[in-house]
C-alpha positions in Angstrom: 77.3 -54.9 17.7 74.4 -54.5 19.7 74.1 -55.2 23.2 71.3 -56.9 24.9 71.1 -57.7 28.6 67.9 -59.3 29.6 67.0 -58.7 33.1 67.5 -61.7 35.1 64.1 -62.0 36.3 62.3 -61.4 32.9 60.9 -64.6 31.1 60.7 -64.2 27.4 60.0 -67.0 24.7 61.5 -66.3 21.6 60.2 -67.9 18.9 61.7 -67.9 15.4 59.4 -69.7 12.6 59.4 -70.2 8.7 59.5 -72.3 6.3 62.3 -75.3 6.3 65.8 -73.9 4.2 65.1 -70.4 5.1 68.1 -70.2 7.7 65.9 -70.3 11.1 68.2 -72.9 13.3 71.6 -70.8 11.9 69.8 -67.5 12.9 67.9 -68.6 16.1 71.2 -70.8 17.7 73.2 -67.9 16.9 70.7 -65.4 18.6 70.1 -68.0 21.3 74.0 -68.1 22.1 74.1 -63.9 21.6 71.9 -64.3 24.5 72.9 -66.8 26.3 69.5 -68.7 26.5 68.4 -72.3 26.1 67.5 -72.6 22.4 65.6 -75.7 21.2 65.5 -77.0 17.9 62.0 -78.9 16.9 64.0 -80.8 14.1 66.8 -81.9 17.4 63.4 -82.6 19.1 62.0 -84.7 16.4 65.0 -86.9 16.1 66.8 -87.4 19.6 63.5 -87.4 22.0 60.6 -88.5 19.7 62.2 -90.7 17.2 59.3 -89.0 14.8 59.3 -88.3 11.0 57.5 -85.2 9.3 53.8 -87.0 9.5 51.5 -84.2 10.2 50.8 -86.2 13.2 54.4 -86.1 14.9 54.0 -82.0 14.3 51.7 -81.6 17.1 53.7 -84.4 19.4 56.8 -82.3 18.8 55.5 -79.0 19.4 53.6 -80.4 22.5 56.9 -81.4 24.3 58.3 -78.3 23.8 55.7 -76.6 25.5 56.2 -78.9 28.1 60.2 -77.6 28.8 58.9 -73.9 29.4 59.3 -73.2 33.1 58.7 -69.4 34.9 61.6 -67.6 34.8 63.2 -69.2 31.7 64.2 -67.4 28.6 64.0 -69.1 25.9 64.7 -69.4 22.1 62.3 -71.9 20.1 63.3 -73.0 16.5 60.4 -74.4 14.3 58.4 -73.7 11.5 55.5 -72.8 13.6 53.5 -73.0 10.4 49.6 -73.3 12.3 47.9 -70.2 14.1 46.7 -73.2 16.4 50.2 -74.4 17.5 51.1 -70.2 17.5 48.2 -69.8 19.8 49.5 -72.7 22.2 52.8 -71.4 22.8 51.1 -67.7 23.4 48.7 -69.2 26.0 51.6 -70.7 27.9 53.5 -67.9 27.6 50.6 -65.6 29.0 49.8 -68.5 31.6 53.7 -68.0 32.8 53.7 -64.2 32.5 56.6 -64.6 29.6 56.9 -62.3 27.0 56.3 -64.0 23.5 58.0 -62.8 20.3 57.8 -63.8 16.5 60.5 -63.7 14.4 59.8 -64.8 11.0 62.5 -65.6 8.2 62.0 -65.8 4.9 63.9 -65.9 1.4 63.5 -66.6 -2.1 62.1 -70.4 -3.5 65.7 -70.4 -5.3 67.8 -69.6 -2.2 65.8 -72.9 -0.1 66.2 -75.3 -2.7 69.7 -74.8 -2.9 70.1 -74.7 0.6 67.6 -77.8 1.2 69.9 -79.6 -1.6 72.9 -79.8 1.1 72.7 -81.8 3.8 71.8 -80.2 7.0 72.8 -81.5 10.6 69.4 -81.9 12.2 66.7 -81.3 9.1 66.0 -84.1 6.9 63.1 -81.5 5.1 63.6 -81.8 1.1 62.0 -79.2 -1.2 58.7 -81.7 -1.7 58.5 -80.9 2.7 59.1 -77.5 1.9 56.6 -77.0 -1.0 54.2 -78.8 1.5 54.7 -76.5 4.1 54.5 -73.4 2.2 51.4 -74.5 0.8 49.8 -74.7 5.0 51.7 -72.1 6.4 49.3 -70.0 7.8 50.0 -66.4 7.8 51.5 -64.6 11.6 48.6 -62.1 12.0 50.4 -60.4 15.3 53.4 -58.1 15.2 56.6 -59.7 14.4 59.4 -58.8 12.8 60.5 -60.4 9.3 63.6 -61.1 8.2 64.8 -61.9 4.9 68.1 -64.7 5.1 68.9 -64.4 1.2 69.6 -60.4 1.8 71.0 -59.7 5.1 73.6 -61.5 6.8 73.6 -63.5 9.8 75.1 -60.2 11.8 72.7 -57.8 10.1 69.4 -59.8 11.1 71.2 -60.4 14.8 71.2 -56.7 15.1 67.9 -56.6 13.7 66.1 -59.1 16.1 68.7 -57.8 19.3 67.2 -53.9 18.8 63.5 -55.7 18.5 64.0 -58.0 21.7 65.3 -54.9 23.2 62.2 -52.9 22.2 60.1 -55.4 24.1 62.3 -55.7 27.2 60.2 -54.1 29.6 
């Protein structure tokens, strides 16, 4: 198991995207607590401080608020979809505006392997496969490095490792 110890100064935002069922909020809670670093959810977000649905217009409200909890000298692991280059470019402005370190990590899987999982109910998500096939069908493409992970063929541990030796490439 790979060990990653972030310096205690260094401010990093951490954000994990991809379409709904494709295992983001297991992955990025997990790597939040490998870390031990505040990890917000914008489907926990959507329900306990907006009271929103999945209107394209709650998106932006939801994303906006998160912004708003980045503070200097914060690390941080965010847990969306993050399907717009626009909302990508917000969180890199503030990151660059709060000298943090901004990283992608993207999961995806096979259409088979979401709608089974978006068939089960979920603690937070309420996303069924019509609000996945919706969002797959805007999800603009991360241009930037990132690292991809695919949740139908590695395990939880195996893309931990992954993303711990990538955030540790970064850690500068």
């Amino acid at each position: 198991m790979a060990t990653v110890v972030l310096k205690d100064w260094f401010n990093m935002i951490i954000i994990v995207s991809g379409l709904p069922g494709t295992g983001k909020s297991t992955f990025a809670s997990a790597l939040a607590e490998r870390l031990k670093v505040e990890y917000i959810n914008t489907d926990i977000v959507r329900k306990t401080e907006l009271t929103a649905n999945y209107a394209d217009k709650n998106k932006e409200a939801v994303y906006l608020f998160i912004l708003s909890k980045i503070r200097k000298g914060t690390t941080m692991v965010l847990d969306g979809s993050f399907s717009s280059e626009k909302i990508r470019n917000l969180f890199k402005n503030k990151a660059n505006e709060m000298q943090h370190t901004i990283l992608l990590i993207e999961l995806t899987t096979e259409d088979r392997i979401v709608k089974e999982r978006i068939s089960k109910k979920r603690e937070w998500s309420d996303a069924g496969y019509e609000v996945y096939l919706k969002v797959k069908q805007q999800y603009e493409p991360i241009k930037e490095e990132h690292l991809i992970l695919d949740s139908g063929k590695l395990t939880k541990e195996e893309m931990l490792e992954s993303a711990l030796t990538y955030i540790s490439d970064h850690d500068i």
